[in-house]
Backbone bond lengths (Angstrom), bond angles and torsions (degrees), N, CA, C in turn:
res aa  C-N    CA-C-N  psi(-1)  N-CA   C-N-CA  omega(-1)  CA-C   N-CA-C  phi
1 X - - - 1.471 - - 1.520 109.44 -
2 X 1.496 121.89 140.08 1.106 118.67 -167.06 1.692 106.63 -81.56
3 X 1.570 105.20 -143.59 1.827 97.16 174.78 1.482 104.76 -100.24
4 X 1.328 101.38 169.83 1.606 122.45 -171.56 1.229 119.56 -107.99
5 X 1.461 127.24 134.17 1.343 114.97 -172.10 2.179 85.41 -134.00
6 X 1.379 97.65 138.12 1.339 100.86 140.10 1.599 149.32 -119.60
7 X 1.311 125.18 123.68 1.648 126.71 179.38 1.512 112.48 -98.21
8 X 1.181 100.74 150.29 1.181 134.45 -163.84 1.329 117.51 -134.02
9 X 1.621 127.82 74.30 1.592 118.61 -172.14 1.667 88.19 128.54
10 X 1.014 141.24 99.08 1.531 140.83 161.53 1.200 120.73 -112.11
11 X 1.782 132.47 57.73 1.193 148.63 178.67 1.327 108.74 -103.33
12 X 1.260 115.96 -120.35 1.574 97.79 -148.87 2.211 99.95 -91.56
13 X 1.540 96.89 -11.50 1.738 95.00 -170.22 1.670 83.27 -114.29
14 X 1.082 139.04 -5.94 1.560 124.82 -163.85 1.618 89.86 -98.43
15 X 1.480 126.24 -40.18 1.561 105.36 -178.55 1.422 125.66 -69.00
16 X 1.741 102.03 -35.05 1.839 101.59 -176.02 1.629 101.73 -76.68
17 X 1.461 128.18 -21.49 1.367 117.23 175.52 1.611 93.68 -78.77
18 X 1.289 157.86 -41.03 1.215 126.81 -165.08 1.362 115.29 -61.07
19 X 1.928 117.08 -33.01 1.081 133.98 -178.87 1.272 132.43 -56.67
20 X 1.523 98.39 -25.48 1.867 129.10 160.88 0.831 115.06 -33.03
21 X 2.088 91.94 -74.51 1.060 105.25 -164.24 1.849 137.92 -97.79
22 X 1.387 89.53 -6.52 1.757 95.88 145.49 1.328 129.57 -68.29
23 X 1.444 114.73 -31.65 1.444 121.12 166.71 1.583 109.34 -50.61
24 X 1.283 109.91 -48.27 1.669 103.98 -171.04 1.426 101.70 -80.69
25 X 1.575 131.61 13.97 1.287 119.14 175.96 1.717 117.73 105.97
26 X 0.952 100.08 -1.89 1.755 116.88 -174.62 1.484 105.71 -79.16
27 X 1.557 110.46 126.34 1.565 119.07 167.85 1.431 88.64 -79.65
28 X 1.543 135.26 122.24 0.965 174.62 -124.07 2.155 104.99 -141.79
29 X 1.482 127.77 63.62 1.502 107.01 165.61 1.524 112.58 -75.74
30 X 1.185 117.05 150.08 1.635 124.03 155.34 1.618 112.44 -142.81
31 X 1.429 84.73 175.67 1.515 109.68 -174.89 1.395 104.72 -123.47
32 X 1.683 126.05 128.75 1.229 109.15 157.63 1.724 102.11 -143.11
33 X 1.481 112.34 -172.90 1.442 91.11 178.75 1.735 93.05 -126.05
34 X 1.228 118.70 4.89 1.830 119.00 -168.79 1.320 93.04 -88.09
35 X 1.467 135.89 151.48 1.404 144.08 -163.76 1.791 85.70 -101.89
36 X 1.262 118.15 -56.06 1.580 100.96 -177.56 1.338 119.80 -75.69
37 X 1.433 128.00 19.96 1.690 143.05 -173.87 1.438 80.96 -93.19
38 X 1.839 117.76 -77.57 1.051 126.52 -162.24 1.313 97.82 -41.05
39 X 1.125 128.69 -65.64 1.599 127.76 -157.01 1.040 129.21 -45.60
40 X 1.702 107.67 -32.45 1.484 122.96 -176.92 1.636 89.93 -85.38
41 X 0.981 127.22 -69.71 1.569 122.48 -162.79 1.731 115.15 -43.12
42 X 1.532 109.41 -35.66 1.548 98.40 172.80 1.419 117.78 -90.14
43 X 1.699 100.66 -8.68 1.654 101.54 158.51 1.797 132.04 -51.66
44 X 1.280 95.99 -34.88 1.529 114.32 -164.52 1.816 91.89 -93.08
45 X 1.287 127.84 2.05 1.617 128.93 -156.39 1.590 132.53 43.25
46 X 1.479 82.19 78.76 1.607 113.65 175.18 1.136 116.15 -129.26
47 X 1.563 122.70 159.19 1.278 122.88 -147.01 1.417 97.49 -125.18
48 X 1.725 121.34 85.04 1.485 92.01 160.57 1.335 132.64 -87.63
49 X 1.867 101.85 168.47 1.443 105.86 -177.22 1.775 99.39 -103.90
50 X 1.105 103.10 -144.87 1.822 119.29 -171.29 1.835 119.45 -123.41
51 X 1.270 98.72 -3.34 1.381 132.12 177.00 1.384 143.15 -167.92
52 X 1.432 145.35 178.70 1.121 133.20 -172.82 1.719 86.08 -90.98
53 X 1.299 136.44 -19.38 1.521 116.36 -153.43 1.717 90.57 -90.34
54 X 1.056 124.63 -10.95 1.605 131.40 -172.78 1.289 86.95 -96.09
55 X 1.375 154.20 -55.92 1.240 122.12 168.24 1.258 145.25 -43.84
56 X 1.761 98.08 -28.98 1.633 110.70 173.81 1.051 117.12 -69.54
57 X 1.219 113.62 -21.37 1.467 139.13 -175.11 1.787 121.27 -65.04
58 X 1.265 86.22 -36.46 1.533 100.00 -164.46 1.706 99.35 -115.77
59 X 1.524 141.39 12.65 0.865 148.27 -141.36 1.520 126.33 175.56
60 X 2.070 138.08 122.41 1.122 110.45 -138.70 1.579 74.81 -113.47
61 X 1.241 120.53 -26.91 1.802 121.26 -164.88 1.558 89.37 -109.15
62 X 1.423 106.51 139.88 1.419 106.75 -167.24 1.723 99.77 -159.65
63 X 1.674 102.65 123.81 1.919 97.17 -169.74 1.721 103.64 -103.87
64 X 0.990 118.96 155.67 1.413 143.70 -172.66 1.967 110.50 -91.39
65 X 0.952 136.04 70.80 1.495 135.21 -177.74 1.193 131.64 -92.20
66 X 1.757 108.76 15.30 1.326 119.20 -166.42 1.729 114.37 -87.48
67 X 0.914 117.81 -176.21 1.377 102.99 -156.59 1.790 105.69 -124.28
68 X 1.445 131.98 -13.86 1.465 105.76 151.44 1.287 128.56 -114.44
69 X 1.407 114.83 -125.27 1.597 110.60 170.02 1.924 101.04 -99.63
70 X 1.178 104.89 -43.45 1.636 121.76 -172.18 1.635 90.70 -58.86
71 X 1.159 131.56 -63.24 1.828 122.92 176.53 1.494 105.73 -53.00
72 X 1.255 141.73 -65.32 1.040 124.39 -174.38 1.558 134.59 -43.90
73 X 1.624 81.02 -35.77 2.202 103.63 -179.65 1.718 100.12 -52.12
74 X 1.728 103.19 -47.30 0.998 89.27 -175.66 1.664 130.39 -96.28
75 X 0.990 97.97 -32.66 1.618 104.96 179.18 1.687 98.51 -44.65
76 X 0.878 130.65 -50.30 1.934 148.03 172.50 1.879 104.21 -27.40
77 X 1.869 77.52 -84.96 1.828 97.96 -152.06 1.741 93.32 -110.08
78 X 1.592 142.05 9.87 1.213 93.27 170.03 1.830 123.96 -73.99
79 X 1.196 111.40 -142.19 1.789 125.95 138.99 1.272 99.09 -33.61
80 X 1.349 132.84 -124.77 1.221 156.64 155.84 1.379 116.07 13.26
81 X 1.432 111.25 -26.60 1.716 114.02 -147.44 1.578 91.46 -72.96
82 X 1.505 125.94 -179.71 1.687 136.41 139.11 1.357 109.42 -26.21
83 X 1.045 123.38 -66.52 1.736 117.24 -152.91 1.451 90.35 -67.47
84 X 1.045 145.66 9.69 1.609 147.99 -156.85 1.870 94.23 -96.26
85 X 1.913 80.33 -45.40 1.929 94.00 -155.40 1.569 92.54 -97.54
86 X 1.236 145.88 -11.96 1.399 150.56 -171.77 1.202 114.71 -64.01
87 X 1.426 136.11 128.23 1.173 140.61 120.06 1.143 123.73 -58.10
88 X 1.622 114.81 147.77 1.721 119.15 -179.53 1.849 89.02 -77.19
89 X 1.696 91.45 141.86 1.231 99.61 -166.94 0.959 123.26 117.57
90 X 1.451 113.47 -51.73 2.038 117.24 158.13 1.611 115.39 -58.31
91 X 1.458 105.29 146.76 1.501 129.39 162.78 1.271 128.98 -81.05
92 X 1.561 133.17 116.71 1.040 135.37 159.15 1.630 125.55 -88.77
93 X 1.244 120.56 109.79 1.654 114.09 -170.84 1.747 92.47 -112.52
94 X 1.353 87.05 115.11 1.857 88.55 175.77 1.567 111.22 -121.82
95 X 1.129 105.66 91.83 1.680 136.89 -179.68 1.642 109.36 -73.17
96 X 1.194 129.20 -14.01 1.826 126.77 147.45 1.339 113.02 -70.98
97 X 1.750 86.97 127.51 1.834 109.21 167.68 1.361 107.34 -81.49
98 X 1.633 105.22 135.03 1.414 133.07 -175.25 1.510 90.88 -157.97
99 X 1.538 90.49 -176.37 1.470 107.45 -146.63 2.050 97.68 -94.83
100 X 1.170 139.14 138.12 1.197 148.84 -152.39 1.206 102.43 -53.80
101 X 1.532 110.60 -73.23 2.020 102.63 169.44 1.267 131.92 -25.10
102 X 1.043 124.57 -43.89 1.163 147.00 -156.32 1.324 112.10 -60.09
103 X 1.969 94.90 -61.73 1.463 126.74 -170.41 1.439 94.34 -77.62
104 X 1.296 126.95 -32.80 1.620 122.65 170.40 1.259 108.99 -51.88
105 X 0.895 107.42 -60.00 1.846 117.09 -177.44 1.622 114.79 -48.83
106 X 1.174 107.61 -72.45 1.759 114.92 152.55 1.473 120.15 -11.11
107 X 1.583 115.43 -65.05 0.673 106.61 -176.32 2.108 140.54 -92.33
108 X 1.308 88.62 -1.29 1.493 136.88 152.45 1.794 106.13 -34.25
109 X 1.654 97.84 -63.94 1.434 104.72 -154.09 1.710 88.04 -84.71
110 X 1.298 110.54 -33.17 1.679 87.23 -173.60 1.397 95.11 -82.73
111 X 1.114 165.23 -164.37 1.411 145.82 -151.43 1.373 100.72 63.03
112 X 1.417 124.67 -88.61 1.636 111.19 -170.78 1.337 116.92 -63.89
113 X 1.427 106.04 8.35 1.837 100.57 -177.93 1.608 94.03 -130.24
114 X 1.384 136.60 17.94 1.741 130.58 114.59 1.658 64.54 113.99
115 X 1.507 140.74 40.53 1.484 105.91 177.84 1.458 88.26 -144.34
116 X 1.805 114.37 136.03 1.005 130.55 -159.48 1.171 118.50 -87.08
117 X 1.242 133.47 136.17 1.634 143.27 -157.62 1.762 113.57 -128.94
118 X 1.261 105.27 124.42 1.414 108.73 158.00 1.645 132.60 -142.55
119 X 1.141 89.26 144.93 1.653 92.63 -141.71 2.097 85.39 -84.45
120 X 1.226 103.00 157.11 1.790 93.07 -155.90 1.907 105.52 -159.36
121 X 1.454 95.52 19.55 1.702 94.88 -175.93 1.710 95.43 -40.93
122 X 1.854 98.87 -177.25 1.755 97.11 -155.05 2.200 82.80 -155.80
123 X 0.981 75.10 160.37 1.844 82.20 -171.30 2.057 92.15 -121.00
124 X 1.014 134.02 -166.87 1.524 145.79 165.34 1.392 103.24 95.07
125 X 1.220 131.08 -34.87 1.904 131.84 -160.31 1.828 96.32 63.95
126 X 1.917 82.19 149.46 1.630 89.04 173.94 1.822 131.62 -53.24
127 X 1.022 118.33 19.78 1.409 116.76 178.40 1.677 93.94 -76.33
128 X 1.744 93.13 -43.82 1.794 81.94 -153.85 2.061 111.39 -89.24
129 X 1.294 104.24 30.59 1.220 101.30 -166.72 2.166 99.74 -98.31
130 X 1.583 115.14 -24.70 1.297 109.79 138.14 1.397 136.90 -11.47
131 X 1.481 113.25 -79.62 1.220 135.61 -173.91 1.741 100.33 -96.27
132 X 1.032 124.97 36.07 1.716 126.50 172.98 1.962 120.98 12.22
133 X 1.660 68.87 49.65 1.719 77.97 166.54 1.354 104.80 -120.49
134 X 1.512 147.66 35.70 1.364 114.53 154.67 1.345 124.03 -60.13
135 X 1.653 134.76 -174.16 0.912 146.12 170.01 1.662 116.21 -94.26
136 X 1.068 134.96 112.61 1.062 138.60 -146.79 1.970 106.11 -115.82
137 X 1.405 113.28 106.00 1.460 94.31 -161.76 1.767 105.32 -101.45
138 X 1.332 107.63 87.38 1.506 94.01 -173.97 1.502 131.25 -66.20
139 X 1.490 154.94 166.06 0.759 162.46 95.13 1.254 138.43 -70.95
140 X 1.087 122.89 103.36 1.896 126.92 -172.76 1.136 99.38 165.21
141 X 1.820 94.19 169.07 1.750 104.80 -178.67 1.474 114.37 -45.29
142 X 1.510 117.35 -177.62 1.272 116.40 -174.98 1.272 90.16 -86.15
143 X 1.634 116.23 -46.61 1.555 120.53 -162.02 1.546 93.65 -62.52
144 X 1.161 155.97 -30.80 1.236 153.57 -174.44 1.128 118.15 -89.58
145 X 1.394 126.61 -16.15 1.486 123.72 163.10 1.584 116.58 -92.06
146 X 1.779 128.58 -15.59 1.208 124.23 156.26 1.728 110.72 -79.58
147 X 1.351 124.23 -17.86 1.456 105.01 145.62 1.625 126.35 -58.08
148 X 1.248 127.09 -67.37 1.558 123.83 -167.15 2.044 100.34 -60.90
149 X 1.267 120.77 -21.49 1.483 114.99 -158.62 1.255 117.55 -53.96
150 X 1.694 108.63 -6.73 1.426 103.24 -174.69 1.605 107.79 -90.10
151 X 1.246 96.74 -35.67 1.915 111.79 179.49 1.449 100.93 -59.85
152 X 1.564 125.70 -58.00 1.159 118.13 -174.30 1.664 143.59 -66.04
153 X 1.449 75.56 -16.84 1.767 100.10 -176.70 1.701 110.33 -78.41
154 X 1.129 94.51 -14.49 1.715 94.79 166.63 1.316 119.25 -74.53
155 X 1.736 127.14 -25.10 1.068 135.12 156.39 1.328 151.73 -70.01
156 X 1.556 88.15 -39.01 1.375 94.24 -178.61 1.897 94.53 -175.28
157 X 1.320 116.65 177.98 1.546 125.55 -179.68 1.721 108.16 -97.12
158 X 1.460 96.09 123.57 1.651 102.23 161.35 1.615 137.83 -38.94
159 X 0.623 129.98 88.34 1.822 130.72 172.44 1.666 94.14 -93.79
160 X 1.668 105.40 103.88 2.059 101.67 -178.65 2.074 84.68 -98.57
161 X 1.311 106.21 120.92 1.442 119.74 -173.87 1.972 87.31 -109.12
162 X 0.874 131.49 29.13 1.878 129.57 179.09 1.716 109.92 124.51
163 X 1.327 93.84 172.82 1.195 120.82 158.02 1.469 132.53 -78.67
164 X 0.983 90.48 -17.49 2.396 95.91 -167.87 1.733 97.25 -97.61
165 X 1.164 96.55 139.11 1.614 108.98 -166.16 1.384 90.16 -86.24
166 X 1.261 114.83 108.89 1.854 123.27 174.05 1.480 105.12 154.60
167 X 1.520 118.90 -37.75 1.141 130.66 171.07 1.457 108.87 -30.67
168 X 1.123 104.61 -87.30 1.724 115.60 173.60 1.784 103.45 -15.34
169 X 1.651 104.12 -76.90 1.436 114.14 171.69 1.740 102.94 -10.61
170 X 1.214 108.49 -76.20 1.489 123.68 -163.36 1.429 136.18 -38.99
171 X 1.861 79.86 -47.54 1.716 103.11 174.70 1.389 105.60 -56.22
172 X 1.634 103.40 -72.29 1.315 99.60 -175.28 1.459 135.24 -68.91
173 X 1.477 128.31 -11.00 1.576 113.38 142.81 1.039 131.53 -19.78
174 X 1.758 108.62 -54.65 1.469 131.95 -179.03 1.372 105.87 -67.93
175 X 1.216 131.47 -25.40 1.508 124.89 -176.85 1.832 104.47 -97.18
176 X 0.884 98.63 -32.71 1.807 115.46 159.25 1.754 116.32 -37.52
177 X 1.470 98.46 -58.79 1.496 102.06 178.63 1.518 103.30 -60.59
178 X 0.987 112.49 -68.78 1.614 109.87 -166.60 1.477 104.94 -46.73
179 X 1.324 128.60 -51.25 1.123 129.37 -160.15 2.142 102.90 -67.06
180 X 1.110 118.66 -50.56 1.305 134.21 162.23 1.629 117.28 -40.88
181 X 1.426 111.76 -54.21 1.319 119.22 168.01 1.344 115.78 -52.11
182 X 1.605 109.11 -55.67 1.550 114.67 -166.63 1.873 97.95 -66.56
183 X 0.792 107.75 -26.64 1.875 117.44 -169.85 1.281 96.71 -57.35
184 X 1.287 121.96 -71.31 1.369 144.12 -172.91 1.714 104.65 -49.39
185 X 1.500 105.82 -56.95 1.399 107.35 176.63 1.731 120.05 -46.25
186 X 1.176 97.50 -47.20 2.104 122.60 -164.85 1.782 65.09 -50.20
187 X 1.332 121.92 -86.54 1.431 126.92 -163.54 1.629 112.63 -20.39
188 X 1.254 125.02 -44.29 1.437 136.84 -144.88 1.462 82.06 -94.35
189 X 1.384 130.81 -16.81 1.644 109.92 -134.80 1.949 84.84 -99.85
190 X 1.333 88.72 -57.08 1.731 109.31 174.04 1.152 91.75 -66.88
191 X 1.459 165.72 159.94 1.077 164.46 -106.43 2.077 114.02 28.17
192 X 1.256 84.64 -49.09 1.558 87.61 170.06 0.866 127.58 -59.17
193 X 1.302 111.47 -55.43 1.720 132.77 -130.47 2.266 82.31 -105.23
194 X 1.754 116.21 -17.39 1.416 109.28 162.36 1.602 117.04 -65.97
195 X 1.293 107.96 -33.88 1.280 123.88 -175.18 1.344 129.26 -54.77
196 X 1.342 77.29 -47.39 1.918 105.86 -174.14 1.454 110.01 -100.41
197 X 1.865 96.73 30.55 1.999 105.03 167.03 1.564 97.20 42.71
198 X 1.283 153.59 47.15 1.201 137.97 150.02 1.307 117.21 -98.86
199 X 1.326 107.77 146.31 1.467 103.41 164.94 1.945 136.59 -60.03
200 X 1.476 103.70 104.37 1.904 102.03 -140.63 1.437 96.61 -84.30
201 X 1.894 144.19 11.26 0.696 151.61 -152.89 1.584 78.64 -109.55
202 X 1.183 117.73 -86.46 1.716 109.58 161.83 1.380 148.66 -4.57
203 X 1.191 93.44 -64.11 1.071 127.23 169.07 1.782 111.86 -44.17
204 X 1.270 80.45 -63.42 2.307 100.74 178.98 1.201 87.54 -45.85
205 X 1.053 112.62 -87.35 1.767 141.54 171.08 1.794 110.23 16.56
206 X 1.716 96.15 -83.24 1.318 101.87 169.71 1.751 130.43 -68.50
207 X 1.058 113.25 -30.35 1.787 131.69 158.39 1.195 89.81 -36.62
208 X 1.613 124.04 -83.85 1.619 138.46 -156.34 1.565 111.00 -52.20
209 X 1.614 106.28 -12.75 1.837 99.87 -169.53 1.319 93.28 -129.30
210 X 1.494 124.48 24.97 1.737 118.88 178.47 1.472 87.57 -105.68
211 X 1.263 109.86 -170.30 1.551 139.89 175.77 1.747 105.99 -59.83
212 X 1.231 111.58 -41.09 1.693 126.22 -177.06 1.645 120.18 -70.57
213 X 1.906 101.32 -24.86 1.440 108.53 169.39 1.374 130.05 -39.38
214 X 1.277 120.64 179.65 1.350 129.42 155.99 1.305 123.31 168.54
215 X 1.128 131.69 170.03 1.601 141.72 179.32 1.533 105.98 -41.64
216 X 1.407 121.00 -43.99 1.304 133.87 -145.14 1.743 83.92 -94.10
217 X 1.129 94.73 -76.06 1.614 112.64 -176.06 2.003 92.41 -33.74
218 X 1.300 130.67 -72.18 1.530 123.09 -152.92 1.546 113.49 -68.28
219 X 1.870 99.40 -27.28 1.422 106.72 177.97 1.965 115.04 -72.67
220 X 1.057 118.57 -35.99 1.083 147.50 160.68 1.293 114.09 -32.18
221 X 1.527 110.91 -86.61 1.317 135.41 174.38 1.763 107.72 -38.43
222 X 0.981 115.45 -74.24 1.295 135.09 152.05 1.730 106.84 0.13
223 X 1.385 108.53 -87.45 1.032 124.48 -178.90 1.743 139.13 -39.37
224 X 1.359 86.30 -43.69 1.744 120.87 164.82 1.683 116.70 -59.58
225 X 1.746 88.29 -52.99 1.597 97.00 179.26 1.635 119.68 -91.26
226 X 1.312 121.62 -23.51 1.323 139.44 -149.54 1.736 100.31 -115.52
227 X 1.221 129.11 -19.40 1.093 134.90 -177.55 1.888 103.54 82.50
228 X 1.342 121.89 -13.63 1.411 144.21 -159.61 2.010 90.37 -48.38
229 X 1.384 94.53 140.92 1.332 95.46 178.15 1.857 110.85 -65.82
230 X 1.607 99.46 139.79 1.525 107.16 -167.99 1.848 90.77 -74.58
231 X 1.821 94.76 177.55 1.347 126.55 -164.68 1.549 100.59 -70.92
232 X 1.094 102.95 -34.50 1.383 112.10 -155.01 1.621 109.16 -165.10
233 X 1.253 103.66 165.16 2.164 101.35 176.38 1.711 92.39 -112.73
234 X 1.654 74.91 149.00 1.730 115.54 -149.44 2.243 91.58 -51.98
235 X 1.611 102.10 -38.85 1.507 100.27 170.78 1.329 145.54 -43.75
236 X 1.555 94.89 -64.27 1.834 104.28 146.64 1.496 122.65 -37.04
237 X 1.281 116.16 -35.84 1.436 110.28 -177.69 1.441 122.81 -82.02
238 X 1.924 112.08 -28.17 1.240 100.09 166.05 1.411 131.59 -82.53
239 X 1.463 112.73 -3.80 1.380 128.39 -176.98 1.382 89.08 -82.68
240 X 1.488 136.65 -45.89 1.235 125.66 -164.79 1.815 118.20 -55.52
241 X 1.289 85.47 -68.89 1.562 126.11 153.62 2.068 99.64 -14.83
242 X 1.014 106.51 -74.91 1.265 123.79 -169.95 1.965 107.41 -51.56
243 X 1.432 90.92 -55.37 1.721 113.44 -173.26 2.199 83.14 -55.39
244 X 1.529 118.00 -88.16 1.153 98.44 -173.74 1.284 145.24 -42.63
245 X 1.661 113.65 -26.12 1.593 118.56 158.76 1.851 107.31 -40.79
246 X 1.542 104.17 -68.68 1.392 107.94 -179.82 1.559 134.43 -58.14
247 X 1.525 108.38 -1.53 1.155 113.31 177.39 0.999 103.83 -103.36
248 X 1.930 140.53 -27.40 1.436 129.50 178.48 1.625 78.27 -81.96
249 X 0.954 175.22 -87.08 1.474 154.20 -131.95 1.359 118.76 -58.97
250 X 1.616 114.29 -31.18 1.383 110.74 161.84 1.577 124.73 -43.28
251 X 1.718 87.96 -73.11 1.950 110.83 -170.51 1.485 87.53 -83.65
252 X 1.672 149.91 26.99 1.259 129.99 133.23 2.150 106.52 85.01
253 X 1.158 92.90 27.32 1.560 104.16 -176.92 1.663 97.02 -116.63
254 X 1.388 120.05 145.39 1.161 115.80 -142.51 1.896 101.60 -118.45
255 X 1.595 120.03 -8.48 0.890 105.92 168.87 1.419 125.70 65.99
256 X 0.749 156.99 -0.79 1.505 159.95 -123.07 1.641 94.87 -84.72
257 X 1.541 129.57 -50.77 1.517 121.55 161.67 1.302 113.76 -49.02
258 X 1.036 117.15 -84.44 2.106 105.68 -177.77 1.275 107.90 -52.89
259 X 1.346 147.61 -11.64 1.287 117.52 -174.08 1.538 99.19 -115.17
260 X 1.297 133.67 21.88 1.501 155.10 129.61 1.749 97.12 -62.70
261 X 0.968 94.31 -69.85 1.722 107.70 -165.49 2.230 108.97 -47.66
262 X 1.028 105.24 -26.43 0.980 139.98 -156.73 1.504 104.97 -72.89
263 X 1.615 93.81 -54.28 1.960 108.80 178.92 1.753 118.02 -49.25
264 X 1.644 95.78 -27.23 1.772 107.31 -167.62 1.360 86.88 -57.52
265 X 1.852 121.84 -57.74 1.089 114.05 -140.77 1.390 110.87 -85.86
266 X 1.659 113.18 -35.96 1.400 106.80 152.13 1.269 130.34 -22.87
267 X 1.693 125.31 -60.20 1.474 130.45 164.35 1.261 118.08 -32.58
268 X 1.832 114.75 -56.90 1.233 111.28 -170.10 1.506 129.71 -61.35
269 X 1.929 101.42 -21.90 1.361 120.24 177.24 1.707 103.87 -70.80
270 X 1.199 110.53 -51.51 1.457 108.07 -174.09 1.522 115.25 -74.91
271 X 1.634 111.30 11.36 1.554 121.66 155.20 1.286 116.94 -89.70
272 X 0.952 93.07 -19.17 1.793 110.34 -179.66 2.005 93.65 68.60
273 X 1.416 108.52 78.86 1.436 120.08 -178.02 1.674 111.19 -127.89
274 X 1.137 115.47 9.57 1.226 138.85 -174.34 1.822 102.85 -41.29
275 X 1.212 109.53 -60.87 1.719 103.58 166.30 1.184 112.73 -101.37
276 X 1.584 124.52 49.78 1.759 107.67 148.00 1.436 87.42 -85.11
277 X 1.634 89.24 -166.22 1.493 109.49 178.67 1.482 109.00 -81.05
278 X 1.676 124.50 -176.73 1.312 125.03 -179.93 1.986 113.62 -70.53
279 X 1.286 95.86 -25.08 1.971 111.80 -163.68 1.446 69.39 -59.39
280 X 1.382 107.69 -81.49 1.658 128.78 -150.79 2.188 97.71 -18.52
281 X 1.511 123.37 -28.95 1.380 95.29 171.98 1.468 117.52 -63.25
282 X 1.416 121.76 0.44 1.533 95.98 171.10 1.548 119.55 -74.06
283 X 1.087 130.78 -7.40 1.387 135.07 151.31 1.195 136.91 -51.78
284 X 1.711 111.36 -30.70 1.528 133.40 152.83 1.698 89.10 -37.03
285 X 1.625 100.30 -92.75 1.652 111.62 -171.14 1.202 105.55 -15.57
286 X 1.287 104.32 -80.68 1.421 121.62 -154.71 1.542 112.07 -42.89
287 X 1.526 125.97 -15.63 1.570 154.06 -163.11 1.628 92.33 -79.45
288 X 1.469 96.81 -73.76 1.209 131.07 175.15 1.336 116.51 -18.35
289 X 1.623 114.28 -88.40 1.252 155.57 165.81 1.938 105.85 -44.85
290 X 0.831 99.80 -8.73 2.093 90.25 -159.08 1.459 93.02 -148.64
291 X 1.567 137.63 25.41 1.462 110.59 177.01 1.206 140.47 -64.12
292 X 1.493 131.38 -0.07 1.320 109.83 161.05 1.534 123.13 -95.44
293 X 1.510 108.14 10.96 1.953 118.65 149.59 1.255 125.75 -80.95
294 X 1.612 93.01 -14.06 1.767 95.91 -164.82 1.753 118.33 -74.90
């Protein structure tokens, strides 16, 4: 039997990474709770179980893909959770952004149960998890990150930013803002550029190939105008969104761009838009901007 991997979270980065990693030969367990998640994952030949502790079970390196702090708490440490099915000795790699405490805490409890944790959020969006280029932000020992490097390198490339499990957390907040800001902006830009009767296909166009461009910005743009599948779903972004507000309120930095940036996604929550896609906040705007159409 070859090696074993377990996932935990099979949405939009947990299916193309299982697909990885069966490609390279990996018996592949997961957990999901969506009936058409499952379907696709044992489509591609994956093995689900009935819980995260039956994955631990069946599996010694095992990644985390769930999407807040409250899924992770539990998928982890309840009944049911991994640490349920763990031997000391197993790996937990929990690659969902949540809020720093949290992941401290997390990683706290596996510690008293002898099983090693690294905290591993990831920057690129699922396009680039195909071609195993995300950005991979580790935190953990060194000796513990040349253990997982072989599992991870199928995904994406190592960036080791420390040892202390939160680190990771940190980085990517910081890559969070920008990414949140620019989101919000793409919104502001096309909103304008409708206003100002220009052609906004253009418009993107030249933005995307000046100095101001970017990955985020063309994929984005794209998406809004092109119907092109978004970066990300519109949910992840307000949870993201949310996590960096609360982290410049922690360390006392005031943010004033993301926590402007911040209100779109608020709106979209109090639309209850949580699973459209990420484009779909131009409808926030457009709410905003246009209320007696809205």
């Amino acid at each position: 039997m070859g090696q074993t991997i377990g996932i935990v979270g099979l949405g939009r980065v947990g299916i193309p990474a299982a697909r990885n990693y069966i490609k390279k030969g990996y018996e592949v367990y997961g957990y999901a709770r969506r009936r058409e998640v499952i379907q696709e994952f044992l489509a591609l030949g994956g093995k689900h179980v009935n819980s995260p502790a039956e994955v631990a079970q069946a599996a010694s390196t095992l990644i985390v893909l769930v999407l807040n702090d409250a899924q992770v708490i539990d998928v982890v440490t309840s009944e049911t959770g991994l640490l349920a099915g763990c031997r000391p000795g197993h790996t937990i790699i929990d690659m969902s952004t949540i809020n720093r405490a949290n992941l401290e805490w997390v990683a706290q409890q596996c510690a008293a149960k002898q099983v090693k944790f690294v905290d591993c959020p990831f920057t690129g969006g699922p396009a680039r998890v195909p071609t195993g280029s995300l950005t991979l932000i580790a935190a953990a020992s060194c000796e513990l990150i040349e253990e997982v490097r072989p599992v991870l390198e199928i995904i994406g490339k190592i960036v080791h930013v420390g040892d202390k499990p939160g680190l990771g957390q940190a980085v990517k907040h910081c890559n969070q803002l920008l990414v949140g800001s620019t989101h919000a902006a793409v919104m502001e830009v096309i909103t304008l550029a409708r206003r100002l009767n220009l052609d906004v296909k253009q418009v993107c166009q030249i933005i995307g190939s000046g100095i101001g461009g970017s990955d985020y910005f063309r994929l984005l743009s794209e998406s809004v105008l092109d119907g092109n599948p978004s970066p990300g779903g519109l949910g992840q972004m307000c949870k993201d969104m949310s996590i960096v507000v609360n982290t410049g309120r922690d360390v006392k930095a005031p943010l004033y761009v993301a926590t402007a940036a911040y209100y779109y996604f608020l709106g979209a929550q109090a639309l209850k838009m949580e699973n459209m896609e990420g484009a779909d906040l131009i409808r926030v705007v457009d709410r905003i901007s246009n209320p007696d159409t809205a």
